[in-house]
KOLDO-670462 format. One record per residue (C-alpha): residue in three letters; x, y, z. Coordinates in steps of 0.25 Angstrom, whole numbers, plus 2048, in hexadecimal, padded with zeros to 3 digits. Each point is the difference from the previous one (the first is absolute). Last residue first. Layout:
<sites>
alaXYZ/...
</sites>
This chain:
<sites>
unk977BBB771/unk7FC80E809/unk80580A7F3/unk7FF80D806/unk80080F7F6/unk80180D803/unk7FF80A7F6/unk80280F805/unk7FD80D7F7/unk7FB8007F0/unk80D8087FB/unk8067FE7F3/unk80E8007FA/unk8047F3806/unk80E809805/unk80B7F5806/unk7FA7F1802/unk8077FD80E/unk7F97F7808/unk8087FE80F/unk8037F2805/unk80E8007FE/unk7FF7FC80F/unk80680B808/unk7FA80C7F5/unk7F47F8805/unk80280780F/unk80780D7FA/unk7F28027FA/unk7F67FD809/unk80980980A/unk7F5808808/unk8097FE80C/unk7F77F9807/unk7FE7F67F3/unk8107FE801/unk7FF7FE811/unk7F57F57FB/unk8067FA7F5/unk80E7FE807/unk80B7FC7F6/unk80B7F6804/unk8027FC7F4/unk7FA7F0805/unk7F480A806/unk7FF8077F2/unk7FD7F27F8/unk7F67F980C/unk7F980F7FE/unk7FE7FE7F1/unk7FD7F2800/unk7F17FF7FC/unk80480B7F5/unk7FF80E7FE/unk8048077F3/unk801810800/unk7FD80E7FE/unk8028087F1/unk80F801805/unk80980F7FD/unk7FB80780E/unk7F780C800/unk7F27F9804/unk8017F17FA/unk8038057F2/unk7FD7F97F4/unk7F48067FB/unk7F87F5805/unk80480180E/unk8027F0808/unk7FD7F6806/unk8027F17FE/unk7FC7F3809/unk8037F3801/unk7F77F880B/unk8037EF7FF/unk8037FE80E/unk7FF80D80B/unk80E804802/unk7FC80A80B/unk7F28067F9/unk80080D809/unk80F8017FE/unk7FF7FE7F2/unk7F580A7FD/unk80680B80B/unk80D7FE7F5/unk7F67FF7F6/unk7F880D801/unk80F808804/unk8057FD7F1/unk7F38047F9/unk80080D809/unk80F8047FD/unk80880380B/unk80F801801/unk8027FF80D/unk80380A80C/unk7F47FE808/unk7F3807803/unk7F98017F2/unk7F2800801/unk7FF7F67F2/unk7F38037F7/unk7F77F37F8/unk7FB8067F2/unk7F67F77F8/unk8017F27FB/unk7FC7F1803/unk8037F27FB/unk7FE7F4809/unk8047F37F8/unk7FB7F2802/unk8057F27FE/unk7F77FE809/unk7F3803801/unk7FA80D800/unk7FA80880D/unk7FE7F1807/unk8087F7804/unk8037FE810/unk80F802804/unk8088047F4/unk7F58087FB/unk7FE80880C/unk80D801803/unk8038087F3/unk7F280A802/unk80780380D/unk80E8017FB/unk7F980B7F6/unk7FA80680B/unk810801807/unk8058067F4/unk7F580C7FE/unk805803811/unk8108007F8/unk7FD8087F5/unk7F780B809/unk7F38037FA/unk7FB7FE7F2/unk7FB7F47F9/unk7F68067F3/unk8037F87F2/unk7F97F2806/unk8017F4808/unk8017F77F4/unk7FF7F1805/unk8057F97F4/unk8007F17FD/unk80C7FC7F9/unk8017F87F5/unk80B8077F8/unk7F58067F7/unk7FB80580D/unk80C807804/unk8018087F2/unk7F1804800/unk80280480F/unk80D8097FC/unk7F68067F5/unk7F680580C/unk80A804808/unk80580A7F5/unk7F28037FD/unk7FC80380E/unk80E80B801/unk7FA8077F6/unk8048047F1/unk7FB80A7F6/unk7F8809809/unk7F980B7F8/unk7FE80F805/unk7F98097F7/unk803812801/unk7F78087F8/unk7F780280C/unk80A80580B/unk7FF80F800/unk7F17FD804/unk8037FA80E/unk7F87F4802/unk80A7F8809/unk809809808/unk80A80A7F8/unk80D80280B/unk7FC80980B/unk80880D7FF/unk80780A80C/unk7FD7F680B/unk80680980A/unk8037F4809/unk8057F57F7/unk80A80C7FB/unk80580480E/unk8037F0804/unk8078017F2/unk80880C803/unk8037FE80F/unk8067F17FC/unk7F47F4802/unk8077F880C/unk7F67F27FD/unk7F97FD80D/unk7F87F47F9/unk7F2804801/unk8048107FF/unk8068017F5/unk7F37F67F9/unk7F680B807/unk80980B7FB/unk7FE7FB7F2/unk7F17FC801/unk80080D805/unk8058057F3/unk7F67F77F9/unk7FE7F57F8/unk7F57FF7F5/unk80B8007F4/unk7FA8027F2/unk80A7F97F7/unk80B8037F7/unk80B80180B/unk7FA7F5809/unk80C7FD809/unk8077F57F8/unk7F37F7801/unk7F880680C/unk7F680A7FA/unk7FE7F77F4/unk7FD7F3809/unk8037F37FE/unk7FA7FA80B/unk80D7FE808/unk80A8067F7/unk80B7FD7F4/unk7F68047F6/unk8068007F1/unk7FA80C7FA/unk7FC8077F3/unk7FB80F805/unk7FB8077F1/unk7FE810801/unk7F98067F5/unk80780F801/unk7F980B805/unk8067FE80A/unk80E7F8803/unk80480880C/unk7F37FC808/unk8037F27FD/unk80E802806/unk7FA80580D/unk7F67F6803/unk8077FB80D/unk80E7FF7FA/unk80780E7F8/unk80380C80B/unk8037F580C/unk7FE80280E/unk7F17FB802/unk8017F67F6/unk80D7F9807/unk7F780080E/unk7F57FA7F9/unk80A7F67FA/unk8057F980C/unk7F57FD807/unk7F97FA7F2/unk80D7F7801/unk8007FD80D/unk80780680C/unk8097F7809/unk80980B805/unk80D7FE7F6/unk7FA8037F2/unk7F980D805/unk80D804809/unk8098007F4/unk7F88057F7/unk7FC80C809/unk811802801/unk8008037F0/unk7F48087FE/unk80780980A/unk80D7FF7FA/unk7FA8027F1/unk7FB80E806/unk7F2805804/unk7FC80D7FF/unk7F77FE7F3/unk7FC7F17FF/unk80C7F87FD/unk8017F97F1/unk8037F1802/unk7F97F67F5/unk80B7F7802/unk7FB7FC80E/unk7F17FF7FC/unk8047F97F4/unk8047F3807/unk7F67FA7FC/unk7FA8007F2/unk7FB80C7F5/unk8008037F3/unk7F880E7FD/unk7FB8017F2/unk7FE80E7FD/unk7F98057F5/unk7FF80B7F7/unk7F38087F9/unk7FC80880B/unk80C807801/unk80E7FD807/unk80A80A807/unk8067F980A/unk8017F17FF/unk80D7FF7FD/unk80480B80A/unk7F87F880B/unk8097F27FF/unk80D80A7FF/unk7FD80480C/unk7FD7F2806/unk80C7FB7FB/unk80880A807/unk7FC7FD80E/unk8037F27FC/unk80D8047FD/unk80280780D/unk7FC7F5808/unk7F57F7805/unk8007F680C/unk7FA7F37F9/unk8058017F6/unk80B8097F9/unk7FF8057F0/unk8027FD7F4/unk7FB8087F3/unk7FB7FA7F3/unk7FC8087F4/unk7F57FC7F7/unk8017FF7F3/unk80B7F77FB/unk8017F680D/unk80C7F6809/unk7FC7FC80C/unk80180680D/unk7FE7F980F/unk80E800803/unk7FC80E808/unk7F3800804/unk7F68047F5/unk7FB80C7FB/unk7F88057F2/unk8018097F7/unk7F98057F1/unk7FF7FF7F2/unk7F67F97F5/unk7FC8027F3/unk7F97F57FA/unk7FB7F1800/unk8047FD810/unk8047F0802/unk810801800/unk80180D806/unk7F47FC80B/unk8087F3804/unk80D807802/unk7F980B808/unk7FA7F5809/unk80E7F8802/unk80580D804/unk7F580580A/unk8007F2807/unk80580480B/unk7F980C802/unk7FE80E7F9/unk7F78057F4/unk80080B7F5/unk7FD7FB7F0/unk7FC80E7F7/unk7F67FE7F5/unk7FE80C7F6/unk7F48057F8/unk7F47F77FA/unk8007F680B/unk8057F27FE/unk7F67F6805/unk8047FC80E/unk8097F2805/unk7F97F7808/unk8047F37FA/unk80D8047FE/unk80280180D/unk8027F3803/unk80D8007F9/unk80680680F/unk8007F2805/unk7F87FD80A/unk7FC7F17FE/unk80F7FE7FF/unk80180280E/unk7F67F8806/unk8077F47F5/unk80D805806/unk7FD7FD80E/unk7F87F37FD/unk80C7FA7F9/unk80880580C/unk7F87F8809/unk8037F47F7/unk80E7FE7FF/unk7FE80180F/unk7F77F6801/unk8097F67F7/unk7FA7F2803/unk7F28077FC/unk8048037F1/unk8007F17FE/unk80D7F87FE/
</sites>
């Protein structure tokens, strides 16, 4: 039996050898010198944990500090104290994880460092209200920014414009301290302004970048943010800014290297690879419909890469949500990619989170195969009034088709994989 005969088998072998390109023991590789005074460990994200365990185990001397991650995220340390808080719409424990993050690093000399782990997901758990705002009002703009169809760097312009740590604003906290940003990148291009809201790096957004991004999707700002945006009372430190030369930034993991190792994989199985690239965004099921293109394409006339073949790509898809569903990006990307291959022979397909969590729900994403829709019609299931209601992940919940693999423990964005046999 070749591993071909078991497609599905396969996928997921794909999926955890993206993931296990990201562990948090890359960073051992681009770890500091010690300093000659103390070294203090802040960070946030999903991965926040896993990276804190990886630094106690790796780091020669002293060493204290603390991180957040969402809750059942934490792993067990000695050094450095691990707090839990709520992702993706922040709360109160996430509100004081990020004080807590700025007392630790209050107070340093010259001669300390700062090494700052960070991945996705800290944006949420690094939630400290500007002045005037409450956790109420950062809590309903959540809401709207993950329900209107806003992208990532959308979404975290706003979040950097009403928060007292992202945007810049840690790193300014840590001077005159060496400051050391080890980052797992969970964003399209990888950028330090993007990735967990940029709170150690320079930050060239604006407050009417802010107002621009309220105003392109309608979003309801409450009186005290809307006032905020508009009086502008500090811009965040832009690129070039003097306060910010002790700080480094080095990226540890990236979503390219993850599909670059899941390619390795595939082609040692025999597959030829068509890798689309780290950088798909738009709406989940629009992306799903190019990808059925590229499918039929080389069902019908060849070309692209010969088949077996598999089409990998990354990046950050949104959901508008409309209906009542579940959600989940990953989930509604093959729903929209099974009705718009409908049964198509020989197309298996997987997508799915690489930290686990396809939005806010407990699966990674899903498995597709060329008789899923035949399976949720004979259960009297409708893909297209489910897809309607933005329920990708109700729709494979139907078929036992969902991927559960609880936390992974890092954070390098979507993977999508099809296997057209």
């Amino acid at each position: 039996m070749t591993v071909l005969s078991q497609p599905e088998a396969l996928l997921r072998q794909l999926f955890d050898a993206a993931v296990a390109s990201a562990r948090s023991e890359c960073l051992i590789a681009h770890l500091p010198s010690p300093p000659r005074g103390r070294t203090v460990a802040v960070g946030a994200g999903k991965a926040a944990a896993a990276m804190a365990q990886a630094l106690e185990r790796a780091w020669p001397g002293e060493l204290s500090g603390v991180v957040a991650t969402r809750y059942g995220h934490a792993l067990p340390t000695e050094r450095i104290r691990v707090l839990e808080g709520s992702h993706p719409v922040p709360d109160e424990a996430g509100c004081d994880a990020a004080r807590q993050i700025l007392a630790a690093v209050r107070g340093l000399s010259a001669d300390d460092l700062v090494i700052c782990l960070l991945s996705g997901g800290g944006s949420a758990l690094l939630t400290l209200p500007a002045e005037g705002l409450t956790l109420a009002d950062k809590q309903e703009i959540s809401r709207q920014l993950l329900a209107c169809g806003a992208s990532i760097d959308e979404i975290n312009t706003v979040r950097k414009h009403l928060s007292r740590i992202k945007g810049g604003r840690l790193a300014l906290a840590c001077a005159p301290a060496r400051l050391v940003t080890l980052a797992i990148s969970d964003v399209v291009g990888d950028d330090a302004a993007v990735i967990a809201s940029g709170p150690t790096a320079a930050d060239p957004s604006t407050y009417a970048d802010a107002r621009g991004v309220a105003a392109r999707y309608g979003l309801a700002l409450p009186p005290a943010a809307r006032a905020l945006l508009e009086a502008e009372p500090d811009e965040t430190p832009k690129p070039g800014d003097a306060r910010l030369a002790r700080a480094e930034y080095r990226l540890i993991a990236t979503p390219q290297q993850a599909l670059e190792a899941a390619a390795a994989r595939a082609r040692q199985a025999g597959l030829n690879v068509l890798l689309l690239g780290d950088s798909i965004e738009g709406e989940a099921r629009e992306a799903a419909k190019v990808h059925a293109g590229i499918v039929r394409q080389m069902v019908r006339h060849g070309g692209l890469a010969a088949r077996p073949a598999l089409i990998l790509s990354g990046g950050e898809t949104t959901v508008t949500l409309k209906g009542q569903g579940r959600g989940g990006r990953n989930s509604e990307f093959l729903l929209a990619l099974a009705l718009a291959l409908d049964g198509l022979p020989g197309v298996y397909a997987l997508a799915a989170d690489t930290d686990g969590i396809d939005g806010s729900e407990d699966n990674a994403g899903a498995l597709l195969a060329p008789d899923t829709l035949a399976r949720a019609a004979a259960l009297g299931v409708d893909a297209r009034a489910r897809l309607a209601d933005n329920d990708g992940y109700g729709f494979f919940a139907a078929l036992d088709d969902l991927l559960v693999t609880g936390p992974t423990h890092t954070n390098v964005n979507d993977f999508r994989a099809i296997l057209v046999l």
